[in-house]
C-alpha positions as a printed NumPy array, in Angstrom:
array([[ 17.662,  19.535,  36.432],
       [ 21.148,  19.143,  34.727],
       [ 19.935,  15.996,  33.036],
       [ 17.008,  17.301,  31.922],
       [ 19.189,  20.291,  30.616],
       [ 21.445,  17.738,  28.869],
       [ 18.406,  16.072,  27.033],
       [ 17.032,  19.147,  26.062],
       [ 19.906,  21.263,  25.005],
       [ 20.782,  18.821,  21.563],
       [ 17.016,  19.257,  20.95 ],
       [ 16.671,  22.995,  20.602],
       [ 20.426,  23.988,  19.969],
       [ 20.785,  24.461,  15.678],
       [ 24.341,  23.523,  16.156],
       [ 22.999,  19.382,  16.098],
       [ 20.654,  19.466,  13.502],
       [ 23.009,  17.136,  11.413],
       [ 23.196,  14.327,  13.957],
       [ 19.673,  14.929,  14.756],
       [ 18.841,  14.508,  11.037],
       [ 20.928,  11.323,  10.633],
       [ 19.351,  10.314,  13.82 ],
       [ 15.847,  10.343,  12.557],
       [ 16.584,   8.841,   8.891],
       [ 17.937,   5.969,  10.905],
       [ 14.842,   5.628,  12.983],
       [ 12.748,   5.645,   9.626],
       [ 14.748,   3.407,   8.086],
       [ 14.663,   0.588,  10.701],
       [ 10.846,   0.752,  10.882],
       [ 10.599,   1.442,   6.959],
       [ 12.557,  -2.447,   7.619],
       [ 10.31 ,  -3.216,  10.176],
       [  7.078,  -2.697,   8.27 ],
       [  9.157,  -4.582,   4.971],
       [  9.405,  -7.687,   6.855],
       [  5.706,  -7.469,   8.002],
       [  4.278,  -7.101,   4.618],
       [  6.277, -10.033,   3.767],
       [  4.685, -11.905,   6.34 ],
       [  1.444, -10.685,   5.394],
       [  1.549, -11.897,   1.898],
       [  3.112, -15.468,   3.011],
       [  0.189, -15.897,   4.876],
       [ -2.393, -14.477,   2.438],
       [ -0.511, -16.764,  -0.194],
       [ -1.63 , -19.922,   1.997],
       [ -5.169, -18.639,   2.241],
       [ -5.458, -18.054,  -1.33 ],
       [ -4.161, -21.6  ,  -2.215],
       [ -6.521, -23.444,   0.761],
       [ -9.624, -21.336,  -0.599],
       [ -8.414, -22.542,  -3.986],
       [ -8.242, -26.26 ,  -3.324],
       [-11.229, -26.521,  -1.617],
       [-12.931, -24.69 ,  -4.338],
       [-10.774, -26.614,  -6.964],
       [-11.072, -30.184,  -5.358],
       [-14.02 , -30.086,  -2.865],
       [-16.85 , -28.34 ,  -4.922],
       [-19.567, -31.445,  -5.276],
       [-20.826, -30.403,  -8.453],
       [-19.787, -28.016, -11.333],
       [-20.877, -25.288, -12.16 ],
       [-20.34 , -23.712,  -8.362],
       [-17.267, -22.508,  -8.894],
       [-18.734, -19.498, -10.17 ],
       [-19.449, -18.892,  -6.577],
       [-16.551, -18.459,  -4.718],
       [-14.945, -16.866,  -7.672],
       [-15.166, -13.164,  -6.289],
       [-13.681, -14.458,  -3.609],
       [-10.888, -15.983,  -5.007],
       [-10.146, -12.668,  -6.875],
       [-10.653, -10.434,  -3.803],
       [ -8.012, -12.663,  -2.086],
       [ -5.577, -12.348,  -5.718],
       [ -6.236,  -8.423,  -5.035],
       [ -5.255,  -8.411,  -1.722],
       [ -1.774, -10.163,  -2.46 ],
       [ -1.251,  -7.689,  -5.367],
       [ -2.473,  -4.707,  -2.964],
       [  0.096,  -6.08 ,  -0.406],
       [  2.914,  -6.527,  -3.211],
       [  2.363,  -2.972,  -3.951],
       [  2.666,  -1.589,  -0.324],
       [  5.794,  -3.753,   0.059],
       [  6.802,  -1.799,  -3.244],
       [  6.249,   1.691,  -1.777],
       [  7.953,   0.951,   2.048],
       [ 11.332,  -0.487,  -0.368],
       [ 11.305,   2.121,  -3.147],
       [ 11.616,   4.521,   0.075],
       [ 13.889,   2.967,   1.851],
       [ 16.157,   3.254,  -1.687],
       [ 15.337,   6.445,  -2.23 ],
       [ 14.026,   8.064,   0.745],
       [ 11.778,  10.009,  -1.21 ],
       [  7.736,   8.405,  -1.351],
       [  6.814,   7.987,  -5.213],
       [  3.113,   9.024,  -5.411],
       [  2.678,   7.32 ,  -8.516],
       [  3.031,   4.408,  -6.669],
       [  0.658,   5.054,  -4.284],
       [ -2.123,   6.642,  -6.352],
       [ -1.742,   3.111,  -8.018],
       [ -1.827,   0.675,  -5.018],
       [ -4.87 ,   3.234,  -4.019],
       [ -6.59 ,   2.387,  -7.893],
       [ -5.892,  -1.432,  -7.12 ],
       [ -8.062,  -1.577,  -3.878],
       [-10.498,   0.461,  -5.539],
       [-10.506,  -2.097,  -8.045],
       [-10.563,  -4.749,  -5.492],
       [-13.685,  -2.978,  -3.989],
       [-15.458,  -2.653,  -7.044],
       [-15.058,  -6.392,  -7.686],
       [-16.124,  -8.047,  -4.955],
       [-18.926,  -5.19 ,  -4.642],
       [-22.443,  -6.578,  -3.537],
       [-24.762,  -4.005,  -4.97 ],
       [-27.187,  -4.867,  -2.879],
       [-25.578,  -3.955,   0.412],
       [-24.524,  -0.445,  -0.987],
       [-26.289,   2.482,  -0.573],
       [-26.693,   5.141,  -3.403],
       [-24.311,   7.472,  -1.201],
       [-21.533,   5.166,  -0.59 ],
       [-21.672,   4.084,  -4.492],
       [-21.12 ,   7.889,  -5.367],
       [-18.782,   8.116,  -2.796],
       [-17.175,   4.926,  -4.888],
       [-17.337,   6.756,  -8.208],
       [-16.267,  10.282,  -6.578],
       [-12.766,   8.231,  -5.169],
       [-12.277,   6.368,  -8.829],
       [-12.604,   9.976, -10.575],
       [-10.395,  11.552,  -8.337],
       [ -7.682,   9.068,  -7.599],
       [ -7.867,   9.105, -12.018],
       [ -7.6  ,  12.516, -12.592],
       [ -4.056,  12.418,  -9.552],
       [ -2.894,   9.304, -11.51 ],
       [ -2.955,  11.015, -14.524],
       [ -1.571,  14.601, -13.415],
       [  1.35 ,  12.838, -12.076],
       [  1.895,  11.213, -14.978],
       [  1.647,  14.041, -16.936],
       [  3.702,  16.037, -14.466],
       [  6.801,  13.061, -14.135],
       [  6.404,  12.649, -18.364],
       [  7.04 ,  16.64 , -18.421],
       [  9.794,  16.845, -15.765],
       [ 11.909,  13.677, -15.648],
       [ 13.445,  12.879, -12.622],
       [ 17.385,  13.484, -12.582],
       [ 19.406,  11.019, -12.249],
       [ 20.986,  10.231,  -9.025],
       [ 17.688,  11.58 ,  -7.043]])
């Protein structure tokens, strides 16, 4: 019972919020770390896949004019490195600032959007889903441009 007292008293007792507090920013920051190095990993590996799918389109395709083919793929897989650069952006502009810059995420949000929209096969959509699409692209444009608006309006200071 003591030990459980002993656990529980730093918990509820105001007195340690501080250490608490510097406690938790150094959990976030190790996993904030943590998730860094797996991006990074990530877009090594999606690197190689984009350059294999590009020589065998590149070097293997028996005749031309069937590059045309794989070419949404090719850009889905450019996408998806960008999309991963950009998540790799957000986790290290937090871990620098500690503070999570919306801008940057509405973006990275726009860019799979875009992503979707390009390697979109119209014939596999429903009418629903598509206005689900366009509902997401409206939306995520009017935040984009609010914040803009908003961060153009009121600067952030420096040293924040």
């Amino acid at each position: 019972m003591k030990l459980l007292r002993k656990l529980i008293s730093p918990l509820v007792d105001k007195n340690t919020n501080p250490n608490f507090l510097v406690f938790v920013d150094k959990v976030e920051d190790f996993f904030a770390k943590l998730l860094t190095l797996a991006m990074l990993g990530v877009i090594l590996f999606a690197i190689i896949d984009l350059g294999v799918t590009l020589a065998k389109e590149l070097l293997l395709v028996s005749k031309l004019g069937n590059f045309s083919a794989g070419l949404l793929r090719i850009f889905g897989l450019f996408l998806n490195i960008l999309i991963a650069l950009e998540i790799t952006q957000n986790i290290t502009s937090y871990l620098s600032s500690h503070i999570i810059q919306i801008e940057m995420v509405i973006v990275t949000s726009l860019i799979a959007i875009a992503r979707k929209i390009i390697i979109l096969d119209l014939g596999k959509i429903t009418d629903t889903q598509l206005l689900a699409l366009a509902a997401a692209i409206i939306a995520l444009s009017i935040c984009y441009w609010l914040v803009r608006r908003t961060n153009a309006k009121y600067p952030p200071h420096k040293g924040h």
